[in-house]
PDBQT receptor file of N, H, CA, C and O in Angstrom, charges set to zero:
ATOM      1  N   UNK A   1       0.836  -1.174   0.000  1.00  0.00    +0.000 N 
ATOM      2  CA  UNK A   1       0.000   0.000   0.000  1.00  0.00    +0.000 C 
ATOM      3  C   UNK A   1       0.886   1.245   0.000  1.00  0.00    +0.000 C 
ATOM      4  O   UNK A   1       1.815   1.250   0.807  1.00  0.00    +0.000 OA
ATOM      5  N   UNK A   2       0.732   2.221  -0.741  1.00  0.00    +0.000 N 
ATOM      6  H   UNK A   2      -0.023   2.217  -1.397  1.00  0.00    +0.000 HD
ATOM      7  CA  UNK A   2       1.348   3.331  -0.956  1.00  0.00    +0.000 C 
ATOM      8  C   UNK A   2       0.783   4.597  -0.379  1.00  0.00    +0.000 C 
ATOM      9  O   UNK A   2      -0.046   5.191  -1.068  1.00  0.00    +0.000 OA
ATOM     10  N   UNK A   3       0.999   4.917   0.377  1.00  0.00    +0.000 N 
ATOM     11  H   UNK A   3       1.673   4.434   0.937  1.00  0.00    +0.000 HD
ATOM     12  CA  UNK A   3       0.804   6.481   1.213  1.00  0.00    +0.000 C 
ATOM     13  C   UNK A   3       1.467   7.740   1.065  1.00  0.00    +0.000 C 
ATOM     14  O   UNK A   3       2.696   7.763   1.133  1.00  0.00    +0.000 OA
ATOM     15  N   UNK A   4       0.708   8.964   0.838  1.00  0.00    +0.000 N 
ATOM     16  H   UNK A   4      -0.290   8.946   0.782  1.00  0.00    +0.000 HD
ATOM     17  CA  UNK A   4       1.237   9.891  -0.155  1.00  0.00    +0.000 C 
ATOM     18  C   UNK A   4       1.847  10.674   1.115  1.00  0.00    +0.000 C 
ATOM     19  O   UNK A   4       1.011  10.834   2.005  1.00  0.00    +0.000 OA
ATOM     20  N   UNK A   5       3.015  11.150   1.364  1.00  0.00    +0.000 N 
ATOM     21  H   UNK A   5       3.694  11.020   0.642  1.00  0.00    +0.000 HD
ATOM     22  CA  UNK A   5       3.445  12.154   2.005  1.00  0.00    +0.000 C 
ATOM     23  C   UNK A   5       4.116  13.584   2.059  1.00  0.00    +0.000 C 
ATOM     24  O   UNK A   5       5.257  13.921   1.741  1.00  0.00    +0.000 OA
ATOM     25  N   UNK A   6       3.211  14.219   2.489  1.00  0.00    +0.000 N 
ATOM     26  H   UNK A   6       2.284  13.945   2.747  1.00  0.00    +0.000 HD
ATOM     27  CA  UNK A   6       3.331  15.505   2.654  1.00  0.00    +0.000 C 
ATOM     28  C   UNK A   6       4.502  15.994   3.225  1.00  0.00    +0.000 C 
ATOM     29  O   UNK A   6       4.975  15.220   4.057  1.00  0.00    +0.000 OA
ATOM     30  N   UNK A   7       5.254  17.235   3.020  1.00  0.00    +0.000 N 
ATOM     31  H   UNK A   7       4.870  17.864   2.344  1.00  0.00    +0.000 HD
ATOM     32  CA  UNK A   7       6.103  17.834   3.416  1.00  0.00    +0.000 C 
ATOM     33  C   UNK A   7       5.794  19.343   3.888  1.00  0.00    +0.000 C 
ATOM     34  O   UNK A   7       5.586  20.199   3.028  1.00  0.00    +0.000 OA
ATOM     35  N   UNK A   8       5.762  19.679   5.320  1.00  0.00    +0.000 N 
ATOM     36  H   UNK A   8       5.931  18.983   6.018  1.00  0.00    +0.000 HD
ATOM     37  CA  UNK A   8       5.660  20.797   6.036  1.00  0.00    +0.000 C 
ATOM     38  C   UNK A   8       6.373  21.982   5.047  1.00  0.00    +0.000 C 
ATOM     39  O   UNK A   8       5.765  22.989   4.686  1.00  0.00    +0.000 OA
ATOM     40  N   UNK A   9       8.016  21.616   4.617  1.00  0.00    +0.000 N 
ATOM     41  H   UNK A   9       8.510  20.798   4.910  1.00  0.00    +0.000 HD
ATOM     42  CA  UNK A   9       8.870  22.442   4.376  1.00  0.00    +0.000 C 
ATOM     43  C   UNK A   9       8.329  22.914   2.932  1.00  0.00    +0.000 C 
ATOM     44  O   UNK A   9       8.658  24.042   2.565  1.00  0.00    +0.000 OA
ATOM     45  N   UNK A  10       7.592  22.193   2.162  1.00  0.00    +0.000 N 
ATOM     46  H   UNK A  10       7.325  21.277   2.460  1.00  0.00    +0.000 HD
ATOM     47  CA  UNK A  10       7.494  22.647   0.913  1.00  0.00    +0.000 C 
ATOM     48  C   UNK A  10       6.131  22.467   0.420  1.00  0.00    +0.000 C 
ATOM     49  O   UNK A  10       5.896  21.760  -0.559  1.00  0.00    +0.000 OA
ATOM     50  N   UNK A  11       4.814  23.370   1.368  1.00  0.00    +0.000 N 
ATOM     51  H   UNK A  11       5.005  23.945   2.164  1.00  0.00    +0.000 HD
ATOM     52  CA  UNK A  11       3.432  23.418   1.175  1.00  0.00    +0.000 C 
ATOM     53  C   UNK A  11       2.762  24.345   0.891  1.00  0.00    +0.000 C 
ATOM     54  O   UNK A  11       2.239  24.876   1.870  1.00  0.00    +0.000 OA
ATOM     55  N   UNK A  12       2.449  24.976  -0.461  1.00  0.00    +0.000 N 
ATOM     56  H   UNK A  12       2.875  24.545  -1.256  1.00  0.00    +0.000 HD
ATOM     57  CA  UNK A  12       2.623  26.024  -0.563  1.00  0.00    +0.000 C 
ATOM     58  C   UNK A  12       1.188  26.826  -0.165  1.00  0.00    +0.000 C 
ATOM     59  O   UNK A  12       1.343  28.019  -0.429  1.00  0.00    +0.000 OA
ATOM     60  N   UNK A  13      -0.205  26.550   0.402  1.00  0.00    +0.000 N 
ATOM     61  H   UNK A  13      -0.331  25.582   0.616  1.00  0.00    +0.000 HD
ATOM     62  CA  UNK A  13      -1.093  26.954   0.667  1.00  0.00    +0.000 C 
ATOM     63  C   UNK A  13      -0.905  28.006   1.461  1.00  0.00    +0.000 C 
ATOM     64  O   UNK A  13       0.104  28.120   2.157  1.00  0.00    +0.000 OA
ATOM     65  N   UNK A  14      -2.174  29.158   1.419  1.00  0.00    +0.000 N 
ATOM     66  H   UNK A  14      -2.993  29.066   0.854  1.00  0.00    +0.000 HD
ATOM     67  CA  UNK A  14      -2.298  30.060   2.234  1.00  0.00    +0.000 C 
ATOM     68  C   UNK A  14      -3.484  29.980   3.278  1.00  0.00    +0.000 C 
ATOM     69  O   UNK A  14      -3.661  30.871   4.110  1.00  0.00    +0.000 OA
ATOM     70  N   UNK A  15      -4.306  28.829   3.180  1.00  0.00    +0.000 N 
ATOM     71  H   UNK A  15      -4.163  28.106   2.504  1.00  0.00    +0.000 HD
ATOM     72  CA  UNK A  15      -5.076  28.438   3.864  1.00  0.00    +0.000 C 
ATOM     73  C   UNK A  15      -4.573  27.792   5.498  1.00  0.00    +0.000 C 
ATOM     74  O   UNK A  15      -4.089  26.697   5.782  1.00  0.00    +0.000 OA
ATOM     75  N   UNK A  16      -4.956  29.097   6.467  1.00  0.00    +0.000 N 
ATOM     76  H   UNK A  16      -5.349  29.987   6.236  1.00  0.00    +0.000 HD
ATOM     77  CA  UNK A  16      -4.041  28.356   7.471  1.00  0.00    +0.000 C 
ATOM     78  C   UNK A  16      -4.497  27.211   7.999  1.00  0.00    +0.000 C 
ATOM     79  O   UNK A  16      -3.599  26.415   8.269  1.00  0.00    +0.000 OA
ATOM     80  N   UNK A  17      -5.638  26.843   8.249  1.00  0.00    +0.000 N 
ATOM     81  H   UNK A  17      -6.368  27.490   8.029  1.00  0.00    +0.000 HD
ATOM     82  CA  UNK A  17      -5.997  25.644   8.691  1.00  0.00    +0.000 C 
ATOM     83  C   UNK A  17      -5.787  24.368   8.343  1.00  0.00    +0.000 C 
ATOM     84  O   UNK A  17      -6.048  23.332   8.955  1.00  0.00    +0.000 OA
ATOM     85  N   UNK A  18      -5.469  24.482   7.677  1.00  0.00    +0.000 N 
ATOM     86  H   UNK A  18      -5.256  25.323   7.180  1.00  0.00    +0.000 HD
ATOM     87  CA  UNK A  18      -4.438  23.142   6.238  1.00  0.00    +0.000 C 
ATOM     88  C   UNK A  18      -3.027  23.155   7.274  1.00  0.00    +0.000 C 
ATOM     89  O   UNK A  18      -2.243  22.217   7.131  1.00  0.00    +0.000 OA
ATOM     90  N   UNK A  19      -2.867  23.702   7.808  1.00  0.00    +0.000 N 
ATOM     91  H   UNK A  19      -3.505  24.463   7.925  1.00  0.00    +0.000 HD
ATOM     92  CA  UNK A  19      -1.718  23.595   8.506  1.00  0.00    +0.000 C 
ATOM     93  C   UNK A  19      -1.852  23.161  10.027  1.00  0.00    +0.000 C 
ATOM     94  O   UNK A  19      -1.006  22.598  10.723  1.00  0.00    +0.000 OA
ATOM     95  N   UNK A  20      -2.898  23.492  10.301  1.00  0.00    +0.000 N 
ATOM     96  H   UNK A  20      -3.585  23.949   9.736  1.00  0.00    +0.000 HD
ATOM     97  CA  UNK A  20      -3.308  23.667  12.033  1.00  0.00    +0.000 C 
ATOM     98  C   UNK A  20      -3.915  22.146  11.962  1.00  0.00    +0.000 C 
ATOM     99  O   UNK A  20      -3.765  21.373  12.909  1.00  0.00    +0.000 OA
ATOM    100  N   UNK A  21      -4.696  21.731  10.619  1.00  0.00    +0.000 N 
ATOM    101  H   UNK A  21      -4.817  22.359   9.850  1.00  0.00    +0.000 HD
ATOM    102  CA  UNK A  21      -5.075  20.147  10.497  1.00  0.00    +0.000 C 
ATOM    103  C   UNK A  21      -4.075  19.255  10.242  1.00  0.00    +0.000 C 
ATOM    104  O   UNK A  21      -4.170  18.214  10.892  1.00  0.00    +0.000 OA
ATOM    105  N   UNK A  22      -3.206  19.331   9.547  1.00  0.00    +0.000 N 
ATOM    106  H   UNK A  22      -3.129  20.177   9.019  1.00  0.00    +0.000 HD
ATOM    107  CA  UNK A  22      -1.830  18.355   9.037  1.00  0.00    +0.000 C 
ATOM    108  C   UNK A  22      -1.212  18.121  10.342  1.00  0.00    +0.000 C 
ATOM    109  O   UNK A  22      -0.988  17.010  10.825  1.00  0.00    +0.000 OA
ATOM    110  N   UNK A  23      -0.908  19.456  10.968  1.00  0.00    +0.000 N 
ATOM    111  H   UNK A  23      -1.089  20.357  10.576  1.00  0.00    +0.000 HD
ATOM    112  CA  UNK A  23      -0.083  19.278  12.771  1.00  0.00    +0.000 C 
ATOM    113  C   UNK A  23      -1.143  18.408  13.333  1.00  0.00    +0.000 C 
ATOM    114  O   UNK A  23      -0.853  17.224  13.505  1.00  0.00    +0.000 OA
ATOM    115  N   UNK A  24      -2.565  18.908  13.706  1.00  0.00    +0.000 N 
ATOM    116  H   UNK A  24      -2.801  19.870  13.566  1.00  0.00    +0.000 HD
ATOM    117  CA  UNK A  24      -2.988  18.014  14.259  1.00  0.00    +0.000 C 
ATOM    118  C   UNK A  24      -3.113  16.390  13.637  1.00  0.00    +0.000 C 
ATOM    119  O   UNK A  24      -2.653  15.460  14.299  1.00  0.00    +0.000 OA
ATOM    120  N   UNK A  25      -3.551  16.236  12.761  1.00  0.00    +0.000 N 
ATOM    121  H   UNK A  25      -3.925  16.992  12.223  1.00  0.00    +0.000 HD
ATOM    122  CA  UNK A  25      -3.194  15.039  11.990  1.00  0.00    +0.000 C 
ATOM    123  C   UNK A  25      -1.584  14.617  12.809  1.00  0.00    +0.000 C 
ATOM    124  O   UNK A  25      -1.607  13.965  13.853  1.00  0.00    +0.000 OA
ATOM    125  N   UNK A  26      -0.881  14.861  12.481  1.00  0.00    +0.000 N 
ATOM    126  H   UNK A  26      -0.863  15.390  11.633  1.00  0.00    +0.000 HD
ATOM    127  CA  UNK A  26       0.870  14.431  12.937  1.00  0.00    +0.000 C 
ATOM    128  C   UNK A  26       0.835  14.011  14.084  1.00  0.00    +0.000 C 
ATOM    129  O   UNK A  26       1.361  12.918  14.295  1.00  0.00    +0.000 OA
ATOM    130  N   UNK A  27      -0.058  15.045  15.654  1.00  0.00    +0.000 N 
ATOM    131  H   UNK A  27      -0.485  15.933  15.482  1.00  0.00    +0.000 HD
ATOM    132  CA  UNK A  27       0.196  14.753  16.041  1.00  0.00    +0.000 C 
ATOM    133  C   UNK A  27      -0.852  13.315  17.070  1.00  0.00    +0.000 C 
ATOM    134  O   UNK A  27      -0.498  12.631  18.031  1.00  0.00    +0.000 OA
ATOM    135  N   UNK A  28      -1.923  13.345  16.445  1.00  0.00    +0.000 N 
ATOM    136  H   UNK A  28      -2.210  13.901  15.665  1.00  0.00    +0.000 HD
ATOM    137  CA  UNK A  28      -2.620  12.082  16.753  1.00  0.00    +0.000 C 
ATOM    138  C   UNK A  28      -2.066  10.816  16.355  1.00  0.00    +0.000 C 
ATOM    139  O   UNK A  28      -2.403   9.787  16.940  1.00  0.00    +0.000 OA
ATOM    140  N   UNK A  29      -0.918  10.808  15.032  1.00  0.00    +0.000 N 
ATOM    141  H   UNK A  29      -0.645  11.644  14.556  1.00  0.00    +0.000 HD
ATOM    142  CA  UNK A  29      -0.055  10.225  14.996  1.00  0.00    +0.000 C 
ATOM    143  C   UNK A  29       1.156   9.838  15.719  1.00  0.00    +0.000 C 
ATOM    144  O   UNK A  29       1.851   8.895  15.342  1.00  0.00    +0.000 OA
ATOM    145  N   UNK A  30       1.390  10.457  16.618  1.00  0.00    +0.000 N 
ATOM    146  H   UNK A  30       0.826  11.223  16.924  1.00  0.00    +0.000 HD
ATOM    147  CA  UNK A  30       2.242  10.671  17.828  1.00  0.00    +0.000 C 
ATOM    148  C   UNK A  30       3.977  10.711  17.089  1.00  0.00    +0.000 C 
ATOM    149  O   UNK A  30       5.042  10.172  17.390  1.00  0.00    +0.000 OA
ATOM    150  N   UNK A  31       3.519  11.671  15.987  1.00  0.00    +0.000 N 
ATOM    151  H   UNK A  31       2.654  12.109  15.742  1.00  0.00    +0.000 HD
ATOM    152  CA  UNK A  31       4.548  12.135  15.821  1.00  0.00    +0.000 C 
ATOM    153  C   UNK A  31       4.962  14.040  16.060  1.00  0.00    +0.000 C 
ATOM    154  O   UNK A  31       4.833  14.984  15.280  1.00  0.00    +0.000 OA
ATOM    155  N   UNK A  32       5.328  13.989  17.067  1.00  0.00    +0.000 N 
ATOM    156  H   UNK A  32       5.433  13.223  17.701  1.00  0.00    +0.000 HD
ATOM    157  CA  UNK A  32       6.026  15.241  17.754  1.00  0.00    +0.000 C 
ATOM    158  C   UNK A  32       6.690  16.036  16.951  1.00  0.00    +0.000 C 
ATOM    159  O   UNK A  32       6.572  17.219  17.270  1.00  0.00    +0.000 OA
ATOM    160  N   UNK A  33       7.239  15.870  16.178  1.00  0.00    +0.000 N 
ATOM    161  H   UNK A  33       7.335  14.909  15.919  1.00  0.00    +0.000 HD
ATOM    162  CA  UNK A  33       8.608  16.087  15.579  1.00  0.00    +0.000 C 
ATOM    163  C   UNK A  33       7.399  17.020  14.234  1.00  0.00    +0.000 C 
ATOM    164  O   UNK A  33       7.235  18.209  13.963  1.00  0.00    +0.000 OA
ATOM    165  N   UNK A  34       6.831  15.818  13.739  1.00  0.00    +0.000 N 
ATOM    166  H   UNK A  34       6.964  14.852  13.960  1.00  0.00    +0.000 HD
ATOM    167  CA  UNK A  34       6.513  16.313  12.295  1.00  0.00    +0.000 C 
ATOM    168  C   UNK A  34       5.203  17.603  12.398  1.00  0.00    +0.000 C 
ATOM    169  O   UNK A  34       4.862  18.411  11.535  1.00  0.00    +0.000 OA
ATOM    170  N   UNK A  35       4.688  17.405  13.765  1.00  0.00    +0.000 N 
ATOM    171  H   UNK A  35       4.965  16.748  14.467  1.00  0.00    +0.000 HD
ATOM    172  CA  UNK A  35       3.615  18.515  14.238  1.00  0.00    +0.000 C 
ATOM    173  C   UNK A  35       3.736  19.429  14.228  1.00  0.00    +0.000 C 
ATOM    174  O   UNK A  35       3.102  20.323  13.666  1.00  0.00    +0.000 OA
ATOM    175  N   UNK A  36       5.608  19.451  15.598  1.00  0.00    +0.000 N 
ATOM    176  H   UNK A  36       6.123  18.725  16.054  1.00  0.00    +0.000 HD
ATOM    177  CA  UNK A  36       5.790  20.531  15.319  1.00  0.00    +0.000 C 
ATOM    178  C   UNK A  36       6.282  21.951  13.888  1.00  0.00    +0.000 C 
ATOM    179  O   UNK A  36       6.196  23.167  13.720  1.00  0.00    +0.000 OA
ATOM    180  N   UNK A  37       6.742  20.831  13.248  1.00  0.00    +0.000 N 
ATOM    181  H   UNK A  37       6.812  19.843  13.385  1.00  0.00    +0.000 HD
ATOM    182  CA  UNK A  37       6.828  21.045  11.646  1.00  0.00    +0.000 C 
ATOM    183  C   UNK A  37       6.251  22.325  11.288  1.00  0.00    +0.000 C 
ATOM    184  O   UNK A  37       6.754  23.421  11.043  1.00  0.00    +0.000 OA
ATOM    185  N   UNK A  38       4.540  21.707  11.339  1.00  0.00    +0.000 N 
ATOM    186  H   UNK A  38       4.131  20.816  11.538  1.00  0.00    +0.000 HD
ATOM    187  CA  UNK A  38       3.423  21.846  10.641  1.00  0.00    +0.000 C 
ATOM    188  C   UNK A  38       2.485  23.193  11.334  1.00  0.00    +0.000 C 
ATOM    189  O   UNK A  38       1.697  23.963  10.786  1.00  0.00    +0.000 OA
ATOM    190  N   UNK A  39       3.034  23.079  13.030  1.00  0.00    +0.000 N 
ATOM    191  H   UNK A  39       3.675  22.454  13.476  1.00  0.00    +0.000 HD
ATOM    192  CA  UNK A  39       2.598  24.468  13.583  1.00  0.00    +0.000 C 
ATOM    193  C   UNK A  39       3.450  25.551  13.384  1.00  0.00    +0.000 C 
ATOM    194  O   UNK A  39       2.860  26.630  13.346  1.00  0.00    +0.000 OA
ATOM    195  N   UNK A  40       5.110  25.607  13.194  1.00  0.00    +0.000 N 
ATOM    196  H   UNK A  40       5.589  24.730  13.225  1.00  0.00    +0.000 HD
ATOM    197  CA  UNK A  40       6.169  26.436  12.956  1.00  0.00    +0.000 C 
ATOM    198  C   UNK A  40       5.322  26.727  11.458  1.00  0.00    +0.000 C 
ATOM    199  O   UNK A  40       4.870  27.855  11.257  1.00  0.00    +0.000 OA
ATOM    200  N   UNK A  41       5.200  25.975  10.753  1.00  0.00    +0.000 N 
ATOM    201  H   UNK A  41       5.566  25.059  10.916  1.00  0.00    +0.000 HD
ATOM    202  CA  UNK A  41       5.078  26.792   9.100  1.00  0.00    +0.000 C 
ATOM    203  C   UNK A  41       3.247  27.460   9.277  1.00  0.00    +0.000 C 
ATOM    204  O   UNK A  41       3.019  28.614   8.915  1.00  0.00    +0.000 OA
ATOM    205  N   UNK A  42       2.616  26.971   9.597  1.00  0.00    +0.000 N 
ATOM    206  H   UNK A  42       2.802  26.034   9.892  1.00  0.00    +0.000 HD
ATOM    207  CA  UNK A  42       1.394  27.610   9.928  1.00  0.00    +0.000 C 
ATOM    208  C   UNK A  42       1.998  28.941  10.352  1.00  0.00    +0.000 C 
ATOM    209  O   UNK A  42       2.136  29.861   9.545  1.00  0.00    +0.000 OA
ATOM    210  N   UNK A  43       2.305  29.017  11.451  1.00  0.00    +0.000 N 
ATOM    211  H   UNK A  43       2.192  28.270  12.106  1.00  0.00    +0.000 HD
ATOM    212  CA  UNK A  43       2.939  30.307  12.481  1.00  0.00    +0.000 C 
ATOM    213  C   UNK A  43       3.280  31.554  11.181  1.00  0.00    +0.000 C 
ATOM    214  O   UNK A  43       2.640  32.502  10.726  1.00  0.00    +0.000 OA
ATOM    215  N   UNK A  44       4.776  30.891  10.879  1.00  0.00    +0.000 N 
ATOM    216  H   UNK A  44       5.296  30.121  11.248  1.00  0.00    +0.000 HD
ATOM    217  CA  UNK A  44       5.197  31.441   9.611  1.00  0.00    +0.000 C 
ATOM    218  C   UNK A  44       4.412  32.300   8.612  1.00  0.00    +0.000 C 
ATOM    219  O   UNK A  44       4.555  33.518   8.498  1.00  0.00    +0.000 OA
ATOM    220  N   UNK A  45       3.643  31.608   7.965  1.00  0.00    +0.000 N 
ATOM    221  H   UNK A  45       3.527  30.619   8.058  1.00  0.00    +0.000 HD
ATOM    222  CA  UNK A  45       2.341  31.722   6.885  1.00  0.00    +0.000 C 
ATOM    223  C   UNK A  45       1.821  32.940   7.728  1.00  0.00    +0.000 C 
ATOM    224  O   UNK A  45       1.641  34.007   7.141  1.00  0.00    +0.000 OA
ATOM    225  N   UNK A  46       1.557  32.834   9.141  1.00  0.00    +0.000 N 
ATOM    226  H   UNK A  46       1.703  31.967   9.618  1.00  0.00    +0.000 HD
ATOM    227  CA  UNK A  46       0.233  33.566   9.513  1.00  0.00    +0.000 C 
ATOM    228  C   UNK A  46       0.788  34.845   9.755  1.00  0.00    +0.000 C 
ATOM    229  O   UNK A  46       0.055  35.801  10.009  1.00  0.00    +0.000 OA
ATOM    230  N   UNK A  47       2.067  34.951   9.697  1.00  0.00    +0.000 N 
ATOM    231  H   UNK A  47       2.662  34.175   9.491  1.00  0.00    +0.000 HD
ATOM    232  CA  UNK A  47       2.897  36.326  10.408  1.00  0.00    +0.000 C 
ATOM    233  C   UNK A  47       3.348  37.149   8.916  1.00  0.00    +0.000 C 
ATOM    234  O   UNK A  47       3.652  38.322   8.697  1.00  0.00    +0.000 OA
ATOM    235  N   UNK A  48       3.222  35.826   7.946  1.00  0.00    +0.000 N 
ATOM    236  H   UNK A  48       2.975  34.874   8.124  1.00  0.00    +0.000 HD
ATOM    237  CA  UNK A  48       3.326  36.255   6.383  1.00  0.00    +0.000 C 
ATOM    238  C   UNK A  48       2.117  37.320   6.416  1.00  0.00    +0.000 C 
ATOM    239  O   UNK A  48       2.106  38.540   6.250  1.00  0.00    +0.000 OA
ATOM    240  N   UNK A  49       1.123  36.401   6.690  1.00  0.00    +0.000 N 
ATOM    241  H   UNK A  49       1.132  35.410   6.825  1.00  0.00    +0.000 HD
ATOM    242  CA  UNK A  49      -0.218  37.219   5.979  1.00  0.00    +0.000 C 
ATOM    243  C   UNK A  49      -1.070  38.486   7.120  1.00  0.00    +0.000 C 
ATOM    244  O   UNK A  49      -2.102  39.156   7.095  1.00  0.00    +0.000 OA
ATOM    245  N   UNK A  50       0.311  38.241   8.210  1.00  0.00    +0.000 N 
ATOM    246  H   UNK A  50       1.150  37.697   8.231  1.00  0.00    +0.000 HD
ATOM    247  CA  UNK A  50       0.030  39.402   8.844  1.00  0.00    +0.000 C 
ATOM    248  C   UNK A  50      -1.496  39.038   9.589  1.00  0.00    +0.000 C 
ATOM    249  O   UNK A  50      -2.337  39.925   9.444  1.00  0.00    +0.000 OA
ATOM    250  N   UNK A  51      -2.006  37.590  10.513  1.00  0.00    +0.000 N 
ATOM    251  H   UNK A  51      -1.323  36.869  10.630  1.00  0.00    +0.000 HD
ATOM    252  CA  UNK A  51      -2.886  37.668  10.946  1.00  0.00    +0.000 C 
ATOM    253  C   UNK A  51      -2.879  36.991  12.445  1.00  0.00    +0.000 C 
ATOM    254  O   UNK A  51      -2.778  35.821  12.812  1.00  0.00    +0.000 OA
ATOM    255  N   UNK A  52      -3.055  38.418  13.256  1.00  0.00    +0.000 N 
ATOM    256  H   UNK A  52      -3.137  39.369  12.958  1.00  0.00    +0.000 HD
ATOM    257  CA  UNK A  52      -2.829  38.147  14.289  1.00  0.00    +0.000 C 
ATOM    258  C   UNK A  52      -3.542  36.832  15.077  1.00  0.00    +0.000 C 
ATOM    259  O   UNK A  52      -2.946  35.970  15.723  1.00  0.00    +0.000 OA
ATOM    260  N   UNK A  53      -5.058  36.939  14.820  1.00  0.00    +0.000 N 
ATOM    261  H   UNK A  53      -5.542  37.639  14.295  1.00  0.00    +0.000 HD
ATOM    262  CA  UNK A  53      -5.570  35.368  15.494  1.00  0.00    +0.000 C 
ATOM    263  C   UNK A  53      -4.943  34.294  14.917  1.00  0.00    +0.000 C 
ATOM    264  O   UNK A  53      -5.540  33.559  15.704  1.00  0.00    +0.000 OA
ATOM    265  N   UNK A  54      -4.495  33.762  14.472  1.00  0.00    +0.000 N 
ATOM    266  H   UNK A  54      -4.010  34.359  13.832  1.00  0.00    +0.000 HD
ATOM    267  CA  UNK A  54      -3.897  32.249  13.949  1.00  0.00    +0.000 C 
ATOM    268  C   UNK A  54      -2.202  32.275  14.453  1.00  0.00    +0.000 C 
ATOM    269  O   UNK A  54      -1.538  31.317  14.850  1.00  0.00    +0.000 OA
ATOM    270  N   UNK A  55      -1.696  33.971  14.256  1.00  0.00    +0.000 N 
ATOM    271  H   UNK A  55      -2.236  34.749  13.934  1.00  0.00    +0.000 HD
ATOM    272  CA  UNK A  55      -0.124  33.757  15.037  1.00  0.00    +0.000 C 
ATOM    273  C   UNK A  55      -0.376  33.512  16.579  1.00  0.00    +0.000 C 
ATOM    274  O   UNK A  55       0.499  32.804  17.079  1.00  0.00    +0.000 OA
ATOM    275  N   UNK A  56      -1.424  33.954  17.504  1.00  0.00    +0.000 N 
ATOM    276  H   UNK A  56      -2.135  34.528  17.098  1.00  0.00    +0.000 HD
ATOM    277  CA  UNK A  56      -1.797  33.543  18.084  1.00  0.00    +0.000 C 
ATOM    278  C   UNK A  56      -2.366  32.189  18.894  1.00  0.00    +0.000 C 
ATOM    279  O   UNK A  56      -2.442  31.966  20.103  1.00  0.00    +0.000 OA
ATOM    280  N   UNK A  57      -2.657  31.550  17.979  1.00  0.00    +0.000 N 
ATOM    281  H   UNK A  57      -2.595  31.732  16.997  1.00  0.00    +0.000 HD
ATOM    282  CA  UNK A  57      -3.434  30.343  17.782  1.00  0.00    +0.000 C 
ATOM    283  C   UNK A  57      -2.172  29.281  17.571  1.00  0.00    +0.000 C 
ATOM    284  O   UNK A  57      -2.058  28.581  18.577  1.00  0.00    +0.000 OA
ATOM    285  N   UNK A  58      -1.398  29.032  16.763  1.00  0.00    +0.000 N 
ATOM    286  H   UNK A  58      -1.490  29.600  15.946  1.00  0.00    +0.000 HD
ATOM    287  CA  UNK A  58       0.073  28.621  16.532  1.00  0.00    +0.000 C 
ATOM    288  C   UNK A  58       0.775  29.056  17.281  1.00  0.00    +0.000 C 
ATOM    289  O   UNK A  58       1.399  28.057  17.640  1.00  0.00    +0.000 OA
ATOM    290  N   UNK A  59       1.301  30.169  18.016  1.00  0.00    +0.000 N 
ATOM    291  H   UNK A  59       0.794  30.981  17.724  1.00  0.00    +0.000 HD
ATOM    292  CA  UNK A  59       2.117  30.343  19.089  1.00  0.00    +0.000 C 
ATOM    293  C   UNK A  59       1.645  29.405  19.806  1.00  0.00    +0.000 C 
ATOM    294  O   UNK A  59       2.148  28.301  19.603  1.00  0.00    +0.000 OA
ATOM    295  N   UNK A  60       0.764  29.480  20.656  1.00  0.00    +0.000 N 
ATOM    296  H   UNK A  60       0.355  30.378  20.821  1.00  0.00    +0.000 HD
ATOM    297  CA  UNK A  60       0.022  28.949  21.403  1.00  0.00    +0.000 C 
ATOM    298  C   UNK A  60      -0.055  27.299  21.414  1.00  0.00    +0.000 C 
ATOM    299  O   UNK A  60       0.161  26.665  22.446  1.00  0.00    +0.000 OA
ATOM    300  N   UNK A  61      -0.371  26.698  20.212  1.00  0.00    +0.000 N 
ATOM    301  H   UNK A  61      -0.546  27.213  19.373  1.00  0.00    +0.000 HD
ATOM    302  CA  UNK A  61      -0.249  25.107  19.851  1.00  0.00    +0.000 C 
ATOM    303  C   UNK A  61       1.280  25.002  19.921  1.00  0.00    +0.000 C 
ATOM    304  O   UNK A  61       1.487  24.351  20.945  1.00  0.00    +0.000 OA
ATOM    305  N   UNK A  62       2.225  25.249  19.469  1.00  0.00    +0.000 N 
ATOM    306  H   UNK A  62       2.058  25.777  18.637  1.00  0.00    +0.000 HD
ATOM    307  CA  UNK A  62       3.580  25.270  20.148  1.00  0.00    +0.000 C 
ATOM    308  C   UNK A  62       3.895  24.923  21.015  1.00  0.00    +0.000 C 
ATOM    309  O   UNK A  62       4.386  23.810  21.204  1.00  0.00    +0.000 OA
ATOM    310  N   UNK A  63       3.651  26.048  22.077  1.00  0.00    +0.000 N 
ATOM    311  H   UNK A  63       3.253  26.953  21.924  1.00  0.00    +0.000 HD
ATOM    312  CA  UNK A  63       4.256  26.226  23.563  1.00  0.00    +0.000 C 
ATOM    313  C   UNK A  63       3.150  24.923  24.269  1.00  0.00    +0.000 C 
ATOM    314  O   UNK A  63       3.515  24.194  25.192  1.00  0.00    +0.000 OA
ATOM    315  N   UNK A  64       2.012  24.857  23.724  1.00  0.00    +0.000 N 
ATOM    316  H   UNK A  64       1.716  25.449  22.974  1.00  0.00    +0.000 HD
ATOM    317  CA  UNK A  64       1.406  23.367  24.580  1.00  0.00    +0.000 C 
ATOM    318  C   UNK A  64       2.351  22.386  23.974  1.00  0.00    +0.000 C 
ATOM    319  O   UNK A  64       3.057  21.698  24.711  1.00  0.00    +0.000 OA
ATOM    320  N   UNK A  65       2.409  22.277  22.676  1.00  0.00    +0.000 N 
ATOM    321  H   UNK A  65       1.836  22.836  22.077  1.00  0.00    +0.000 HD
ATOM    322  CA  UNK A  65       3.297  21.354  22.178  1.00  0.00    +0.000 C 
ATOM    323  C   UNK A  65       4.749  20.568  23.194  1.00  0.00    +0.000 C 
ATOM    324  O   UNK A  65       5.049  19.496  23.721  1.00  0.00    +0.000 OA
ATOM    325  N   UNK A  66       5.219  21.768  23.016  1.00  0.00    +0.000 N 
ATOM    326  H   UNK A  66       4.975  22.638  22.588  1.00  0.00    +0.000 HD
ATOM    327  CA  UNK A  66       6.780  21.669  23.898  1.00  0.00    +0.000 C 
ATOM    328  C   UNK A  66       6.614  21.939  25.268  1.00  0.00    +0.000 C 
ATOM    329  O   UNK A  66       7.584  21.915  26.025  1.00  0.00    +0.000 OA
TER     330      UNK A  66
C-alpha cells in the first residue's frame, strides 16, 4: 500500500488551517517532531499574511506542544 506524504517544508497553501489540520493530523499520529513542523510553518504563513488570530493560535499550539 502506498501512502502519499506531505512535506511541512514545501506546502505552498495560504489556507491556514491546512496547517493547524496536518499538525494536528501528525500529532494524533504521535509524531512530535513532524507537528511541530506543521505548527512552525502555519505560524510562519500567519505572520506572512500578517494575521494576528492564527499567530496567536500557533504560538500557542507550540508552547502546549513543547
Amino acid at each position: 500500500m502506498k501512502t502519499l506524504e506531505i512535506s511541512a517544508v514545501h506546502f505552498p497553501t495560504t489556507d491556514l488551517s491546512v496547517y493547524e489540520e496536518m499538525g494536528n493530523n501528525a500529532i494524533k499520529c504521535g509524531d512530535e517532531h513532524e507537528c511541530l513542523k506543521w505548527y512552525s510553518k502555519g505560524l510562519a504563513k500567519a505572520r506572512e499574511l500578517k494575521n494576528k488570530e492564527k499567530e496567536r493560535l500557533f504560538s500557542n499550539l507550540i508552547i502546549t506542544l513543547i
